[in-house]
N, C-alpha and C positions, 0 to 999 in steps of 0.2 A: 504493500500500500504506500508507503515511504517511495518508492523507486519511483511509482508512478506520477505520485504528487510533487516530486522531486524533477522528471522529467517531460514533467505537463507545463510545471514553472517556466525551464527551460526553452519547452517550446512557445509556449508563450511571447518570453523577453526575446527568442531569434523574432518571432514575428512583428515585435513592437519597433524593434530597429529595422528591419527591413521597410517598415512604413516610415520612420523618421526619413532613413534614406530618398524612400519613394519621395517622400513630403520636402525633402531638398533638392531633387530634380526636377519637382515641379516649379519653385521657387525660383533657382537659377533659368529653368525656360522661359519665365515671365517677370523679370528683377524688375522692371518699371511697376506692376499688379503689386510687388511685394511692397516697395517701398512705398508707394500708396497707400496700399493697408496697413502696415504701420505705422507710418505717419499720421493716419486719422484716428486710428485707436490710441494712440500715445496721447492726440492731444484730448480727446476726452476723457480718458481714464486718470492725466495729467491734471484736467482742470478741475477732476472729482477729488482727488487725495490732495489736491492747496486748500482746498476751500476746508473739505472737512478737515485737514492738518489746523486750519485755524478756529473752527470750530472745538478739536479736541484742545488745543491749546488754550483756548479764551471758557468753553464750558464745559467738557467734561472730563478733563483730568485734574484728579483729587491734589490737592497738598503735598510734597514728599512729608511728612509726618506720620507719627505714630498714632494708628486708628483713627483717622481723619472722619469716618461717619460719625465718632462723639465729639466733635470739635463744635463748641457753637461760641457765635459772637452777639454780646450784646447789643441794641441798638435799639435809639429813643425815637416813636413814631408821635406825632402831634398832625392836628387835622388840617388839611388845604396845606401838608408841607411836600413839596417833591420827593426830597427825599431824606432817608433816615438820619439822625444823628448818631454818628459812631462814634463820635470823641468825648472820654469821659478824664477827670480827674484823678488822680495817683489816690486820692483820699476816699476815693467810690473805690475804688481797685481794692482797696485795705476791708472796707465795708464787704466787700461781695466776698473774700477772701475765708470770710470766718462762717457762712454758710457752708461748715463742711455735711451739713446734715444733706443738702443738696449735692452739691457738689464734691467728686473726687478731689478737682484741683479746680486752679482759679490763675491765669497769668495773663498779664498786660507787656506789650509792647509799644512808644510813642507813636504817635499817628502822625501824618504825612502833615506839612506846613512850611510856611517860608523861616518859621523859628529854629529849624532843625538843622539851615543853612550855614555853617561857619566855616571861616577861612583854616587853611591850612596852609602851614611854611615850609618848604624844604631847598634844595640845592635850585630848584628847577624855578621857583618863583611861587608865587600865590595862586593859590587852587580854592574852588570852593569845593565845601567836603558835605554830603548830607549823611548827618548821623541817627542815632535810633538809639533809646535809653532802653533798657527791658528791666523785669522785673525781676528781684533776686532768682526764682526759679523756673524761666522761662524756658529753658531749654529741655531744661527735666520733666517739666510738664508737656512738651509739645514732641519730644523724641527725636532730635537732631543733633546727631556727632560731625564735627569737625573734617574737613578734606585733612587740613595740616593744623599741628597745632594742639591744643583745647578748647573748647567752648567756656562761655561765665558760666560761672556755679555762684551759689548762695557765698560762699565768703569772699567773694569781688563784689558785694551789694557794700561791707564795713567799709566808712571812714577810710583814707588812707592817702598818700602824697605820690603814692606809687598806683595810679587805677590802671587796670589794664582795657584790651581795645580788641575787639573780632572783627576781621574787616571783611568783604564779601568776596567770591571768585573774581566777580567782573572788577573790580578796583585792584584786585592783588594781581590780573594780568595788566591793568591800562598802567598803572603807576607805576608797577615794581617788577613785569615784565613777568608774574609767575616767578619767581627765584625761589629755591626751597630754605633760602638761609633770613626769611624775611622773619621770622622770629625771633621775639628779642629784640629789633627794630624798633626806632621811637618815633610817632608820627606823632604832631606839634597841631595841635584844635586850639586856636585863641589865644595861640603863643604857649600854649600850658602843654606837658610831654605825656604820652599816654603812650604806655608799652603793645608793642602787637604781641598779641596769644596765640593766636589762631584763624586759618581761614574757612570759611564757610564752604559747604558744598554749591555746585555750579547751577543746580537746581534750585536750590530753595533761597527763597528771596526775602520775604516776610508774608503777613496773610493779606497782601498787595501783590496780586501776584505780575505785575506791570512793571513795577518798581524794586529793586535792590537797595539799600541804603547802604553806604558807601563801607562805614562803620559804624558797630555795634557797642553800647560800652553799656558798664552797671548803672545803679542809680545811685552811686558815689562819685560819678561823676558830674552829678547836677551843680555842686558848688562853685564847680570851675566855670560850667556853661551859662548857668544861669543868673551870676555875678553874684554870688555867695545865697545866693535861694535857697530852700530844701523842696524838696517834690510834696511837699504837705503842707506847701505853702498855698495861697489861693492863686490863682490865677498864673502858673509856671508854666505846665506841658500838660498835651492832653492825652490820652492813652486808647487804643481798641482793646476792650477787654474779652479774654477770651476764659470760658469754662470747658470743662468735662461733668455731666449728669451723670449722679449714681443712676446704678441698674436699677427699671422700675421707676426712675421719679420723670414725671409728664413735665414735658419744657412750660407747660401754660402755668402749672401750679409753681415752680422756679420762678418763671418769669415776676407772678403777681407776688411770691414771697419778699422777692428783692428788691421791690417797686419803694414802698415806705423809708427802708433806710437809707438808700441810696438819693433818693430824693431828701431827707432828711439832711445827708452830708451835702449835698451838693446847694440846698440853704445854708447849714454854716458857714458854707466857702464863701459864698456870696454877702453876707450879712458881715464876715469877718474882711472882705475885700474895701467894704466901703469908706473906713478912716484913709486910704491910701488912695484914695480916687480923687482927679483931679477937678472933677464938678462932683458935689456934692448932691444926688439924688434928693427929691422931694418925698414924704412920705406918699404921696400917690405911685411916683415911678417905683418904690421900694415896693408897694403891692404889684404893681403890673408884672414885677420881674418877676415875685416870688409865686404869683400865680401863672407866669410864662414855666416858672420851672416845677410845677405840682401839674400843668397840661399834658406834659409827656410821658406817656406810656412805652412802658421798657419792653422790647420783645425779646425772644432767642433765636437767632437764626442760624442754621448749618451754617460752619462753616468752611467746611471741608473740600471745598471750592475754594476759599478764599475770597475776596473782597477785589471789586473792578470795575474802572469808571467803564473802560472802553463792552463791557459785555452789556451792561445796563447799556449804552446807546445803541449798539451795533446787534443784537441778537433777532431784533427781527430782519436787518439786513443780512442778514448772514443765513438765516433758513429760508430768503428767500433766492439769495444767493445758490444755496446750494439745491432747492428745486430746478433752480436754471441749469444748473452744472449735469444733474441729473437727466434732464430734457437733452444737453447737448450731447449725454454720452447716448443716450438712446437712439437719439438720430445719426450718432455716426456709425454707432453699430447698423441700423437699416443700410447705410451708406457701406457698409461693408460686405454686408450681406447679399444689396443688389450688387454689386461686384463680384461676389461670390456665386452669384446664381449665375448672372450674366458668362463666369468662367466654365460653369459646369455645363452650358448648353453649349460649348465646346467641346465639354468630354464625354457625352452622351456615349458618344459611339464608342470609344472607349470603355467605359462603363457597362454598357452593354456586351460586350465579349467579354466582361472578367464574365458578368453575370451567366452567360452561354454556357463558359467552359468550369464551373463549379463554384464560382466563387459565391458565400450567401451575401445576402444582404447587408447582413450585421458587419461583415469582415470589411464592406466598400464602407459603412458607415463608421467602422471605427476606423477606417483608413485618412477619409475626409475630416475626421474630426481632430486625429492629430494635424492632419496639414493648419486643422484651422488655431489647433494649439501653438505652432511654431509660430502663425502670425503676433494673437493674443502674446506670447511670452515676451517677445523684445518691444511689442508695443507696450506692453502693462512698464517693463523695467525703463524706457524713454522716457516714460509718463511719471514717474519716481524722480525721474534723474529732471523735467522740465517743472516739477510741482516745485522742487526744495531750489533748483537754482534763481524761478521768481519768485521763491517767498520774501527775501529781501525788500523786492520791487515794492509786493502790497505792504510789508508793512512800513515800509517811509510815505504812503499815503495816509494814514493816518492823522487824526487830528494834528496840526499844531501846536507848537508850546505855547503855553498858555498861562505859565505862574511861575514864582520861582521857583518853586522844589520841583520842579518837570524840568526845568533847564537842568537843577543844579544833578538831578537823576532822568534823564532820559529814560524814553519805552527801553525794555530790556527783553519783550520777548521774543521768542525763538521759537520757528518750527520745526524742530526736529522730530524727527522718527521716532515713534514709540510702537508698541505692540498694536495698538489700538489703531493707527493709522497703518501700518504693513497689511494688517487682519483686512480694513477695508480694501484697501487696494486688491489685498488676493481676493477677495468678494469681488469689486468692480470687476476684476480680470476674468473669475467665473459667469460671474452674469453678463459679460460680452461674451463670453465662451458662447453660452446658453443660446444666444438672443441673436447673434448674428452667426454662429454653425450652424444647430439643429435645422433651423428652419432649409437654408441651400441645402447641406447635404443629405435629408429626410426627402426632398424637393428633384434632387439627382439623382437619384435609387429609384427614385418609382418611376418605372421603364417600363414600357410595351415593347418586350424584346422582339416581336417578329416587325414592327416597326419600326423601333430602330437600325436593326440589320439589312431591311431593306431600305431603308433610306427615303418609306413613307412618309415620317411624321409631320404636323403639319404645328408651327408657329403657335395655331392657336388653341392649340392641346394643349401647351403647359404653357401659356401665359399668364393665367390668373395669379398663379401662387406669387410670381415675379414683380407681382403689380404689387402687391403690398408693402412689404419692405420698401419702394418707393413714394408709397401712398403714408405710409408711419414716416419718411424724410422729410416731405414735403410739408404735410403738415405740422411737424416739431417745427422744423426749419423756419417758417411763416410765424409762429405763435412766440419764438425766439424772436427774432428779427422786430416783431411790434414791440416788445417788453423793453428791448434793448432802445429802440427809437424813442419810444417812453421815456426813461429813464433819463437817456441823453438832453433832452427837450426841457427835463426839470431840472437840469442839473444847470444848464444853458440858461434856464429862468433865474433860478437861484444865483448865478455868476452874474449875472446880466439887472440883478434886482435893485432900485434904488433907496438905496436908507433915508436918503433929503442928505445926505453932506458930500466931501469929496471922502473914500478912502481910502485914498492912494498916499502911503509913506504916513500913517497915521499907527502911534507907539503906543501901548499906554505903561503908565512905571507907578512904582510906589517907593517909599521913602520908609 
């Protein structure tokens, strides 16, 4: 039984190479058919893996962190407001912290602002640097080791003259060139020296996942930053605070636990702000604040995702986008397929003598189906190689800068190949397989052998099946083409639209 199974394999794989071969002799007869077909499956299967590569990139690849489905972040929602408030005070951070009945853990990282911005001195001249304060157990809580180096631990949160500093991948190659001796290295925030520890993975950026900040330090080094502040001070830095829910407890009843005290500290802060303020509020405006800040309801949101300006604008461009993408890979498979049919009513006769002299059906149909694999193969891999080499293109369309902390940290994201994106590509590549073989060579096979051999058959015997694959082009092709004029026509409106001023060479700056 062994021998047999053994040399059935055998014959098998002689047979599957013998058709590869076949399937390269047909190819070299017809190089101008080939290069065609590939070149249109490249670019459709090409324009399906960019778009979803930025879709996996912008929504659905998780955090590199540890169990990212329990990661949630707070955020304050109030009515008729756009959008959420994510930024809370170090003094809210200490408050939510002590809900361990709720929460496993509890850790804050600074949030994004033009306060985060400070220069930096070295050999080279003045750099602006954006930094990020965390919380003493921030990294312990969220599951992230170091590429080189250490990460902060709780005893770099103590006092000390010596703070140390994590700086991110992207800043430890633009500055310091990647060097592996950059440890131990002194990098100079506000003239004050701060020891590097360690550098970050090339991945993980913070729960921004647009943005890297440049370096990381404890919350010992607010006194330097902040001109002798402490973080418990009112009004310093503000933080994204993030949780872990014990097992079993519902985010709603968390959420409404945390609501009172939180809100509680965040009146001290305010009420304790206002001897230092430069206009002395009235007691009317001292109610309007303190009822501004008892209006917001605190929610819990995953955040295992992370946090992103660009996904909130762009997600319904982007699924419409990739309907489009889908439509164009559709139609060029038709485009391939009437190609592929149009070749096989060349090989009828051919086809027709395997079938005479024993060959079954299945054998011309699994023969045809690798030919149609040898096209699919190097279109699907062109189509990889023209997705990642414009992904550069689309993302420097992207919004412009627009604040200081976008200057002083640019987009940072990247679409590189993940599992998730290869996995679709091999799908895109099977469902052109599907979509544009079966139909030709299922199409090729069914022969009226004494018609064929005698050289009866007539045109309009097998033109129906041929007409569709061009009737599926024609109409994508058309439904494409209006979308796209569309599109263009709003975009022309929008370029073209008048504000009432000139603005052309028009800045705006802050002080």
């Amino acid at each position: 039984m062994g021998n047999i199974t053994c040399s059935s394999i055998v014959e098998v794989t002689r047979e599957m190479i013998r058709d590869l071969q076949a399937g390269f002799r047909q190819f070299a007869h017809k190089p101008l058919f080939s290069v065609l077909a590939v070149l249109l499956l490249s670019v459709g299967i090409g324009a399906n893996v960019l778009i979803f590569g930025f879709i996996d990139t912008l929504i659905l690849k998780p955090l590199p962190v540890r169990n990212p489905q329990n990661l949630w972040l707070l955020e304050g929602v109030r009515e008729q407001q756009v959008r959420p408030n994510v930024s809370f005070s170090y003094g809210q951070f200490l408050e939510l912290s002590k809900r361990s009945d709720l929460f496993t853990g509890a850790t804050a990282e600074e949030s994004w602002g033009s306060e985060s911005a400070y220069p930096s001195t070295d050999t080279s001249g003045v750099h602006l640097v954006m930094t990020q304060m965390l919380a003493p157990n921030y990294f312990r809580e969220i599951g992230v080791t170091a590429q080189l180096g250490r990460v902060l631990t709780e005893g770099d949160a103590k006092p000390s003259t010596n703070v140390p500093a994590l700086i991110s991948y992207q800043f430890w190659q633009s500055h310091y060139g990647g060097r592996p001796d950059i440890i131990g290295q002194i990098i100079r925030l506000k003239n004050y020296p701060f020891t590097i520890v360690g550098v970050l993975p090339r991945d993980f950026h913070s729960v921004d996942i647009e943005r890297a900040p440049d370096v990381r330090l404890p919350i010992s080094a607010a006194p330097f930053l902040l001109e002798g502040k402490q973080l418990n001070e009112p009004r310093t830095a503000s933080f994204y605070l993030l949780v872990r829910l014990r097992p079993g407890v519902d985010p709603r009843i968390a959420q409404a636990a945390v609501g009172e005290p939180l809100h509680k500290s965040a009146e001290t802060e305010f009420l304790l702000s206002l001897p230092s303020r430069h206009h002395v509020p009235t007691p009317s405006e001292v109610q309007s604040e303190l009822h501004w800040i008892y209006q917001e309801h605190l929610v819990l949101e995953p955040a295992g995702y992370g946090v992103s300006r660009l996904r909130t604008q762009f997600s319904r461009a982007l699924n419409l986008l990739m309907a489009g993408v889908i439509a164009l890979l559709i139609a060029v498979c038709a485009n391939v397929a009437g190609l592929l049919m149009a070749r096989g009513e060349e090989r009828r006769k051919e086809l027709a003598v395997r079938l005479s002299i024993g060959a079954s059906r299945w054998r011309l149909l699994r023969q045809l189906m690798i030919e149609n694999l040898l096209l699919a193969i190097p279109g699907g891999a062109f189509g990889l190689l023209f997705a990642y080499a414009l992904a550069p293109s689309l993302l420097r369309i992207l919004p412009p800068v627009r604040s200081l902390d976008q200057f002083a940290s640019p987009q940072i994201l990247t679409l590189t190949p993940d599992l998730r994106v290869l996995l679709f590509a091999w799908l895109a590549l099977l469902v052109s397989i599907g979509f544009f073989g079966l139909i030709p060579a299922w199409h090729a096979t069914r022969l009226d052998l004494n018609s064929e051999l005698k050289g009866t058959t007539t045109l309009a015997s097998h033109s129906l099946a041929s007409l569709i694959p061009v009737a599926v082009q024609v109409m994508l092709s058309v439904l494409l083409l209006a979308a796209g004029g569309l599109l263009l026509r709003s975009y022309w409106n929008l370029q073209h639209l008048n504000p009432g001023f000139d603005r052309a060479h028009v800045l705006t700056g802050r002080v």
